[in-house]
C-alpha positions in Angstrom: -18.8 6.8 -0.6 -17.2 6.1 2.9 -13.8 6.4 3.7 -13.3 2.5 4.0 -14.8 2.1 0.7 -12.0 5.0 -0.6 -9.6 2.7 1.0 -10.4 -0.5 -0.1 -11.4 0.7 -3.7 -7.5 2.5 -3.5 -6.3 -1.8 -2.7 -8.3 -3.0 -5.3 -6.8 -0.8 -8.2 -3.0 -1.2 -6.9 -4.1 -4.9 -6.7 -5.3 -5.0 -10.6 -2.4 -2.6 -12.1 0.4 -4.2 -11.8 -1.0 -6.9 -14.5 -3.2 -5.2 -17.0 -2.1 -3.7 -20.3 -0.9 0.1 -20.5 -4.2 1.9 -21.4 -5.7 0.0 -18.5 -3.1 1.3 -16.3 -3.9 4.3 -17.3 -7.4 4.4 -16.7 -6.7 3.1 -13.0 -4.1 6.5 -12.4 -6.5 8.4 -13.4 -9.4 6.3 -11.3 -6.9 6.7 -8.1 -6.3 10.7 -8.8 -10.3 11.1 -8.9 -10.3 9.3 -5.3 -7.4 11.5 -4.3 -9.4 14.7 -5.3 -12.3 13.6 -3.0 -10.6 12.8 0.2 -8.4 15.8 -0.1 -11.8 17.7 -0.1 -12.9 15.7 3.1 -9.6 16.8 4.3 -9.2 13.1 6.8 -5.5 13.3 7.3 -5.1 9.7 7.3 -7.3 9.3 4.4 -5.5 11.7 2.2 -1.8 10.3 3.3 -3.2 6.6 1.8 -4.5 7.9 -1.4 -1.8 9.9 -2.3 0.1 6.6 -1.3 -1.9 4.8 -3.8 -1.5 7.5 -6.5 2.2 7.4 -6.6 2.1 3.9 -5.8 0.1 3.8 -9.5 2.4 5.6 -11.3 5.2 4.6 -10.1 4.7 0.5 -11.7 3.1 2.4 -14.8 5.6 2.8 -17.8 6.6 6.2 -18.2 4.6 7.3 -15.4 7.4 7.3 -12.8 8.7 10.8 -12.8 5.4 12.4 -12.2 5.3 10.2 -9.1 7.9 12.5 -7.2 5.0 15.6 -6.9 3.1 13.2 -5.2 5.8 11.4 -2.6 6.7 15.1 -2.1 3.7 16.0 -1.0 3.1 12.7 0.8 6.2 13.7 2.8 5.1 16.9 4.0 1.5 15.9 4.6 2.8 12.9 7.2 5.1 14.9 8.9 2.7 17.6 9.5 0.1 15.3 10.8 2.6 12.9 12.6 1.6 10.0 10.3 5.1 8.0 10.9 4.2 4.6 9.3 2.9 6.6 6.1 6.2 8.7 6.2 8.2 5.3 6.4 6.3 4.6 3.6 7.0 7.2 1.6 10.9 7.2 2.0 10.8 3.8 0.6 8.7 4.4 -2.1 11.4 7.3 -2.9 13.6 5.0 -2.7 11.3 2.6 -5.3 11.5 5.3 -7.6 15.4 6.7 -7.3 16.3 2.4 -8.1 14.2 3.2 -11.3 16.4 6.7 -11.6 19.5 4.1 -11.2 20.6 5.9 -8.2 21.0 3.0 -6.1 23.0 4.7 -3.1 20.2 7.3 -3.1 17.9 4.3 -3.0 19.6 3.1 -0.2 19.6 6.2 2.1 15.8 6.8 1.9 15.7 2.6 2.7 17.4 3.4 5.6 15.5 6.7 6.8 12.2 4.5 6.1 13.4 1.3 8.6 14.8 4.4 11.6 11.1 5.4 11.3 9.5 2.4 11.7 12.0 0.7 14.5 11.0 3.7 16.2 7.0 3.1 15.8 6.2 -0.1 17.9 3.3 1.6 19.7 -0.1 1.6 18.0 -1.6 5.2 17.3 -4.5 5.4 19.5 -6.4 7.3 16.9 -6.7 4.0 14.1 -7.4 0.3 15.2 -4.7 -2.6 15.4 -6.0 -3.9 12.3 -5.0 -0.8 10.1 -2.1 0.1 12.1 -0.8 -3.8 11.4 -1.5 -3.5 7.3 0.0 0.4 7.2 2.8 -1.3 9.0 3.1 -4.4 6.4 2.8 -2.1 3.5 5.8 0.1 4.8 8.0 -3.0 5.4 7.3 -4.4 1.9 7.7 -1.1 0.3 11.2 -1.0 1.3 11.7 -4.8 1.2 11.3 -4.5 -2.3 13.8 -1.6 -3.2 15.9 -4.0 -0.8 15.1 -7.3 -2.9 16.4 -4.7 -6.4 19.4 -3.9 -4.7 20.3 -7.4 -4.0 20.7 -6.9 0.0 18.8 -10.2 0.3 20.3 -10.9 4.3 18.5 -7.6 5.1 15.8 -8.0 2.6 15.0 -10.9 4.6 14.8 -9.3 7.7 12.6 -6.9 6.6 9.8 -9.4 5.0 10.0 -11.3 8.2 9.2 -7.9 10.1 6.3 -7.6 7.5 4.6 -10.7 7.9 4.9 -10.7 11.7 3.3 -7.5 11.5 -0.3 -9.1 10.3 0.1 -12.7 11.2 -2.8 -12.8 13.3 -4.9 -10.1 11.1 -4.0 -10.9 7.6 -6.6 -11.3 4.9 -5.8 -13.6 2.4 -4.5 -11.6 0.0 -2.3 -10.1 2.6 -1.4 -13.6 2.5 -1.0 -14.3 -0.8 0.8 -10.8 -1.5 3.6 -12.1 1.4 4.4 -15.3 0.2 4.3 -13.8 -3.9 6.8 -11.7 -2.8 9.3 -14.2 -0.3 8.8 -16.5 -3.5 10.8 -13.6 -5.7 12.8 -13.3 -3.0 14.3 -16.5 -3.0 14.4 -17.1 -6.9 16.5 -14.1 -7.2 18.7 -14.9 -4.0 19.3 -18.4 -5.5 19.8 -17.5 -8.5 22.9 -15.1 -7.7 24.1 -17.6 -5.2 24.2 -19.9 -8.7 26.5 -17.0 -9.7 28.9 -17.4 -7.4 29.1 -21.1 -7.8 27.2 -21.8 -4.3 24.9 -24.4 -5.4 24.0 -26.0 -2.4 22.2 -23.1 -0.9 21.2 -21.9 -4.8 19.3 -25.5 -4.0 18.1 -24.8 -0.8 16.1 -21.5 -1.3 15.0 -22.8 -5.0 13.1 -26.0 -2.4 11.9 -23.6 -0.2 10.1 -21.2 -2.8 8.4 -23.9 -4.3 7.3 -24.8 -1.4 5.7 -21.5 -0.6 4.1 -21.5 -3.9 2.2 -24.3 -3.3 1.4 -22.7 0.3 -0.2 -20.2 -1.9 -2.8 -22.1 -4.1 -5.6 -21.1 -0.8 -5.4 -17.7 -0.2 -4.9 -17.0 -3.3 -8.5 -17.4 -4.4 -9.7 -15.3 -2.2 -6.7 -12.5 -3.4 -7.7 -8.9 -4.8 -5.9 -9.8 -7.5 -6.8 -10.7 -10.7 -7.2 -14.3 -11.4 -9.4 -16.4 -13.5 -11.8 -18.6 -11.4 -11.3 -22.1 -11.1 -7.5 -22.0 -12.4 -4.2 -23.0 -9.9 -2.4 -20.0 -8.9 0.6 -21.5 -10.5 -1.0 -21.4 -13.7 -1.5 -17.5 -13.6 1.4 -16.2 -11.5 4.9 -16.5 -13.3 6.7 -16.5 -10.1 5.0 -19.5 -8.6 5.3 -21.7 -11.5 8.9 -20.6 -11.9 9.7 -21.8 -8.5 8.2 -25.1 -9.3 10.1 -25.2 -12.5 13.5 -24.1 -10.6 13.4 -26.3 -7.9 12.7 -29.3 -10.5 13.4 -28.8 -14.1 11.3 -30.8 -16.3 8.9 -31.5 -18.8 6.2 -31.4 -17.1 6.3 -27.3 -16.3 7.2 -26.4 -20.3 3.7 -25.8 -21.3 2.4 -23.6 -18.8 5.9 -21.4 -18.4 5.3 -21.4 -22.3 1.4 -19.7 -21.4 2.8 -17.3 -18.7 5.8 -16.2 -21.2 3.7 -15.1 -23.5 1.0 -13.1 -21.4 1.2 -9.4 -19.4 2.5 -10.7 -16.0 3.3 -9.0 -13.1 6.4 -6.4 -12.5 9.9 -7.9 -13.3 8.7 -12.0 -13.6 8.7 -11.9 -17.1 12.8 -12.2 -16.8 12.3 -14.9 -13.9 9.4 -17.3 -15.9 12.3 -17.0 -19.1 15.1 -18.5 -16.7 12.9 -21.4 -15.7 11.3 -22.3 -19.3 15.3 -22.0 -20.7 16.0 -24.5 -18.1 13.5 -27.0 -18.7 13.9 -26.8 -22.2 17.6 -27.6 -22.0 17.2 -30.4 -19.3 14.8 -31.9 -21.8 17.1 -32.0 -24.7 15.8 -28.8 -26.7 19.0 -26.5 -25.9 18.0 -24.3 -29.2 14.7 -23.8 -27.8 16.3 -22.8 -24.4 18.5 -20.1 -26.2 15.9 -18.6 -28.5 13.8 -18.1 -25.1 16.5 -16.3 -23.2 17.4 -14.0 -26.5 13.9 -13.4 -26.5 13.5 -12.3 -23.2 17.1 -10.3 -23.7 15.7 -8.3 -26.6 12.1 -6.9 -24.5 13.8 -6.7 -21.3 12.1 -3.5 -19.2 14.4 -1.1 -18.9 12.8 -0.9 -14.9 13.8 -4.2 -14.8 16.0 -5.1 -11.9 20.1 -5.2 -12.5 20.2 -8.6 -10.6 17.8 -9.7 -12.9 18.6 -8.8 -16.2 22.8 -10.0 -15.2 21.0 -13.7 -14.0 19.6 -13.8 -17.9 22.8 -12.5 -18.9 24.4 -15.0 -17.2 22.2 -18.1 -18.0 22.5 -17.1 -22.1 26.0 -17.8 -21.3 26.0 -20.8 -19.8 24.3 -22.3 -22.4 26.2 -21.0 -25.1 29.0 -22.2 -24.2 30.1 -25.4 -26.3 32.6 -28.2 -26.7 33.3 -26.0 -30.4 35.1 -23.4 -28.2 38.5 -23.7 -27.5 37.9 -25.7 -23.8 41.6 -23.7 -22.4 40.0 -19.9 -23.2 36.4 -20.8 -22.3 37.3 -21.9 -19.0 39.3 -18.9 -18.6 36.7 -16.1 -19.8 34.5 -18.4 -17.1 36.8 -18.3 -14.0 37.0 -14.7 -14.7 33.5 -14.3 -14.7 33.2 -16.2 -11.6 35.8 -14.4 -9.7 34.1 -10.9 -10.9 30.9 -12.1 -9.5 32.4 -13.3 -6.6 33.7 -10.0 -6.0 30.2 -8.0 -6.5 29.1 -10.4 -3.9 31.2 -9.6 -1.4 30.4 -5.8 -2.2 26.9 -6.9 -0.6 28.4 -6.9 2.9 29.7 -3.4 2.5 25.8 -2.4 1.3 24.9 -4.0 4.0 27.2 -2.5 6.4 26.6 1.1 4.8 22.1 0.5 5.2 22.4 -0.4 8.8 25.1 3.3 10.2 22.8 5.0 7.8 19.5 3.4 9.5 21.7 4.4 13.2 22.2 7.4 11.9 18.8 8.4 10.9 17.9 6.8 13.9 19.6 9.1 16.3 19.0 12.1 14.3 14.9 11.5 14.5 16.0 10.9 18.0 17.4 14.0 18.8 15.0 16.0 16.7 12.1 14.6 18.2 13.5 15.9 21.4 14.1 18.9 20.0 10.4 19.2 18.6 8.3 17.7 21.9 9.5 21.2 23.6 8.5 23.2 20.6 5.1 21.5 19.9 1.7 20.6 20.9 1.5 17.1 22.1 -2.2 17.4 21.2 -2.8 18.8 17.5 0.9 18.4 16.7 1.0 22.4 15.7 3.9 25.0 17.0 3.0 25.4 20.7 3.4 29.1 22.3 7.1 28.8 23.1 7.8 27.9 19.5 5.2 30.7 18.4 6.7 33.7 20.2 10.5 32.5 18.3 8.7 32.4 15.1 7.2 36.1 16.1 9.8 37.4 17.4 11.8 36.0 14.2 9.9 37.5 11.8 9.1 40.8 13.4 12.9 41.4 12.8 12.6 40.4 9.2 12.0 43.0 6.6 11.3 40.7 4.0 8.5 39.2 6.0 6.5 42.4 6.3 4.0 43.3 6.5 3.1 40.4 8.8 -0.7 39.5 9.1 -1.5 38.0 12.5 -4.5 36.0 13.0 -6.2 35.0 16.5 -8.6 32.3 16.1 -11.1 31.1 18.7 -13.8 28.8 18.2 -17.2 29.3 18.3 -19.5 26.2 20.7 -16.8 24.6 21.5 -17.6 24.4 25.1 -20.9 22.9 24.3 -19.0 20.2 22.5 -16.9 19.6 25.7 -20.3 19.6 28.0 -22.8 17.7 25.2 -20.1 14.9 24.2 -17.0 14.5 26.5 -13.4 16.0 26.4 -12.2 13.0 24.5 -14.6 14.2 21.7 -13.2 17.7 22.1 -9.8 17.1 21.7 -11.0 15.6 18.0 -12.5 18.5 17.1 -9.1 20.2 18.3 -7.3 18.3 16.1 -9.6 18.3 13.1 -9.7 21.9 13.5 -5.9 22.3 13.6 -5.6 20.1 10.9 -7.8 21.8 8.5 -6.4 25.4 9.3 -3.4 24.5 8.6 -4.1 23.0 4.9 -6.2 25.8 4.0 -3.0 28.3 4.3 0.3 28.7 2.6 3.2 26.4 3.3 5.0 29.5 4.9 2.1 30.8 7.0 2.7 29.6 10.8 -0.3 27.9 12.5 0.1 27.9 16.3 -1.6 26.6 19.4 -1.9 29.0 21.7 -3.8 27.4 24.4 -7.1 25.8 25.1 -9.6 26.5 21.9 -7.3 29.6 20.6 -5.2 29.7 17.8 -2.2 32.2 16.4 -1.7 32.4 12.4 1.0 34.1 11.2 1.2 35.2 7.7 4.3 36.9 6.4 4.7 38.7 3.4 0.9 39.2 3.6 -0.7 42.6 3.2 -4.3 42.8 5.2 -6.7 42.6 2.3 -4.9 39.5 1.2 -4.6 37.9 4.6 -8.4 38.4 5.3 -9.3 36.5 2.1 -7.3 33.4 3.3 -8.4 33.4 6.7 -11.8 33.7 5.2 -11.1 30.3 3.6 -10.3 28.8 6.5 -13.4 29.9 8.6 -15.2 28.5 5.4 -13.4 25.0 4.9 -14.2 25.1 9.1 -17.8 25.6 8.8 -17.9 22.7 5.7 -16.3 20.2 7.7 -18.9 16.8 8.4 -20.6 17.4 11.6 -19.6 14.3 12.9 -16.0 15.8 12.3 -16.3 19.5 13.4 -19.8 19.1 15.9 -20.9 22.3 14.4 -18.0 24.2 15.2 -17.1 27.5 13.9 -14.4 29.9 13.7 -14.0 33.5 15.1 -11.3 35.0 14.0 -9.7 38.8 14.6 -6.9 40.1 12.5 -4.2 42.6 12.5 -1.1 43.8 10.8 2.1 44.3 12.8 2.7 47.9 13.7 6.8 49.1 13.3 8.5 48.5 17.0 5.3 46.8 18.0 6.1 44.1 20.9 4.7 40.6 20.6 2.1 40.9 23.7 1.0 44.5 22.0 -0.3 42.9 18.4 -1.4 39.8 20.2 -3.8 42.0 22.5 -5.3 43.8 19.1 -5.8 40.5 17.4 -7.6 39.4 20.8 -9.9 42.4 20.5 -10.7 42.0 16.7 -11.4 38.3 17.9 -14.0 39.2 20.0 -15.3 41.8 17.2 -16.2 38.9 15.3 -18.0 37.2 18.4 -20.1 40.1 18.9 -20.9 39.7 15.4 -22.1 36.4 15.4 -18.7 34.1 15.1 -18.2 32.4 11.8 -16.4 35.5 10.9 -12.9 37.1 10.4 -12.4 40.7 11.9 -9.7 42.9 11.0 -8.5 45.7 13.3 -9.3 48.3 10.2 -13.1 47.8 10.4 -13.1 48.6 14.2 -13.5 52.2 14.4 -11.1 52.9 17.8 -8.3 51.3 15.3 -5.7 54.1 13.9 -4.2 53.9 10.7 -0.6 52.4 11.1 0.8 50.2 8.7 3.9 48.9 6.9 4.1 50.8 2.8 2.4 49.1 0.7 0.1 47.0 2.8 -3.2 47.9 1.3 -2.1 46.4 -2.1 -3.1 42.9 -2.7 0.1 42.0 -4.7 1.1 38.7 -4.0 -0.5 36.0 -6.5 -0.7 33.1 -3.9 -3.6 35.2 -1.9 -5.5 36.0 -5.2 -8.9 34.2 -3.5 -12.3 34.9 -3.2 -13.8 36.4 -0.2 -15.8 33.5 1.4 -19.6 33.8 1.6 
């Protein structure tokens, strides 16, 4: 299995479960979780970012699968920021976001909406290290991941923006179901928008974006055939997508469209259409005379509405039972004023839009500013190169936790690696500045979240692991010199690690441990790199330690010694 064929297997499966039955979904999680355990063992940054991506992605349109998404956006989160990922980062806040609209926590929603757009207004540049192609669809996804908590909300002017951003973003790469997923999504888009500008008594432009999505739904019919999603061959796209033959239907009720919205009402559709397809069957029903049809339809829909379903949504079903309801048997002089009311409240919760509005774009300033300002902050702190702690930042942490009681005893590592000079002369310094970077990469996932992972010039390393008594660190360092040496060759070029460790000594100064740890270093070299030395297996090393440091107490280094 390559990594593309991880990748595009992870598109296929999102592709295929937001439309199958709930055992099927199922079976895809745990498909996408099987993926996730493989690339994690590759340990390709990027790799592992997407797949966890796709794994929460999974669960998150999965009925009662939501909650056990926030493990993995958490750990999506700290796997982008420690790798510099920003558009998968992006991504993550607004799948956050997805979720937290789920939790009902709309102004939650909105926050991580914002932190997601401040990201990726600040990420115009192409990384270097993935082609326009990818950086373009990581891009799209981002946009569309937070168009669509935007699109929940109701923020439909920003909403907009955003979906625009999105399909500029692979205009001139887009495969078709890029395609086909972009207008799917501006077709919702607009049903919903027109639909609560029908709340609010603005027909006119209700009519105008009702024209314009059925438009795009016919603009659909080509790419989608060519789509990763599920289809049956030979059949319109507006016989198998609600959406689409609800736009028809909405922008002209009639007989004509009663038979297939009937089909698509009746079959597993995709998230929150079922609500949508009811609307526009109700409607054609009523236009064609058959109001009691019309009624049973929405009261149908009313009584298996999704509790994921979107507010907006389940009020415009609300809203249309109503309406039709509503009959000359009622006193005219009280219905007309329970319907003014109404209006007026709506008219109100409109408005409120403008103020969501206002409130997602001095949140997106302010999350703006602050990345700004941190990033500052960080460039003099860190390596421009692996994106680890550079020196400076390594002798604070040091100097930090040498005054820290609870962080002893304090295990520090020097790593060096073995041929990596023959990687710079054989292949070219470009090449060597991967391996850097791989190397930094997987040292730093093979330790604990609190260990400290430093650059420390050229092909040397620091560790720092606090809390950690001797025996304990040398088994974890061990790990790492063995995830090292089982890294593809194309990856590591052969590349090993050499590592010397010691324990901080009581009053010892930074340059003082960092000398010993130099000297075990080159213990290991003379005995044949791939190693870890610790200061207690060189003889000229005396016995001074912190109390208790020989005991191997703490639970997170309970590993086995590498072979």
């Amino acid at each position: 299995m390559s990594d593309a064929w991880l990748v595009g297997r992870a598109r296929e499966l999102i592709a295929a479960v937001q439309r199958i039955d709930h055992a099927e979904q199922l079976e895809i999680v745990a498909s996408l979780d099987d993926l996730l355990d493989e690339t994690q063992r590759r340990g390709e940054p990027l790799l592992v970012a997407q797949l966890l991506r796709a794994s929460a992605l999974a669960r998150l349109v999965t009925k009662g699968l939501a909650a056990e998404a926030e493990p993995r956006l958490d750990e999506m989160l700290a796997h982008t920021r420690r790798h510099g990922l920003a558009l998968l980062r992006a991504d993550a806040h607004a799948l956050r976001g997805r979720r937290l609209v789920l939790a009902e926590q709309e102004d939650a929603a909105l926050t991580e909406i914002a932190r997601s757009l401040a990201i990726l207004d600040d990420s115009a540049i192409p990384d270097r290290q993935m082609g326009r192609r990818d950086w373009d669809r990581m891009l799209s996804h981002a946009l569309l991941d937070s168009w669509i908590v935007l699109n929940q909300l109701g923020v439909y002017e920003a909403a907009e923006e955003v979906i625009g951003r999105a399909h500029q973003a692979i205009r001139d790469t887009a495969s078709p179901h890029d395609l086909t997923l972009q207008l799917i999504n501006r077709v919702k888009m607009l049903l919903g928008w027109g639909l609560r500008l029908e709340r609010i008594e603005q027909y006119d432009q209700s009519t105008e974006k009702f024209r314009t999505a059925a438009s795009m739904a016919v603009a659909a019919e080509g790419p989608f055939t060519e789509s990763l999603f599920p289809r049956k061959q030979g059949v319109a796209a507006v016989d198998q997508v609600g959406v689409l033959a609800a736009a028809l239907a909405l922008d002209s009720p009639a007989e004509e469209h009663i038979e297939r919205l009937q089909k698509l009402d009746a079959e597993q559709g995709y998230p929150h259409e079922r609500e949508i397809v009811a609307i526009a069957l109700a409607r054609c029903q009523d236009k064609t005379g058959r109001r009691p049809d019309a009624l049973e339809t929405l009261k149908r829909v009313t009584r298996n509405i999704a509790e994921s379903s979107q507010p907006s949504m389940r009020l415009n079903v609300a809203r249309e039972l109503a309406r039709l309801e509503t009959s000359s048997d009622f006193d005219a002089v009280g219905t007309q004023s329970l319907i003014d009311y109404a209006t007026s409240l709506e008219t109100e919760m409109w408005s409120l839009r403008e103020s969501q509005i206002a409130t997602l774009n001095a949140r997106r300033e302010h999350e703006r500013l602050s990345a700004e300002h941190g990033a500052i902050t960080q460039q003099a702190l860190q390596d421009p190169l692996t994106g680890l702690p550079n020196r400076r930042a390594l002798d604070e942490r040091l100097r930090a936790l040498a005054s820290s009681a609870d962080a002893q005893p304090l295990a520090v590592g020097l790593v060096d690696l073995d041929g990596f000079k023959g990687v710079n002369d054989r292949q070219s310094h470009a090449e060597g500045d991967n391996v850097l970077r791989v190397v930094a990469s997987t040292l730093r996932d093979a330790l604990r979240g609190d260990d400290l992972v430093a650059r420390y010039g050229g092909d040397e390393f620091i560790v720092l692991l606090p809390g950690a008594p001797a025996s304990a660190a040398k088994l974890a360092l061990g790990r790492a010199v063995k995830s090292v040496a089982e890294l593809p060759h194309h990856l590591s070029h052969g590349v090993t690690l050499s590592i010397g460790l010691v324990s901080l000594r009581p009053q010892e100064r930074a340059e003082q441990v960092l000398a010993r740890a130099d000297a075990a270093m080159y213990q290991a070299k003379r005995g044949g790199g791939n190693q870890v030395a610790s200061a207690n297996s060189m003889t000229a090393e005396p016995d001074l330690s912190w109390p208790g440091e020989g005991t191997l107490d703490d639970p997170a280094w309970d590993l086995e010694q590498p072979t």
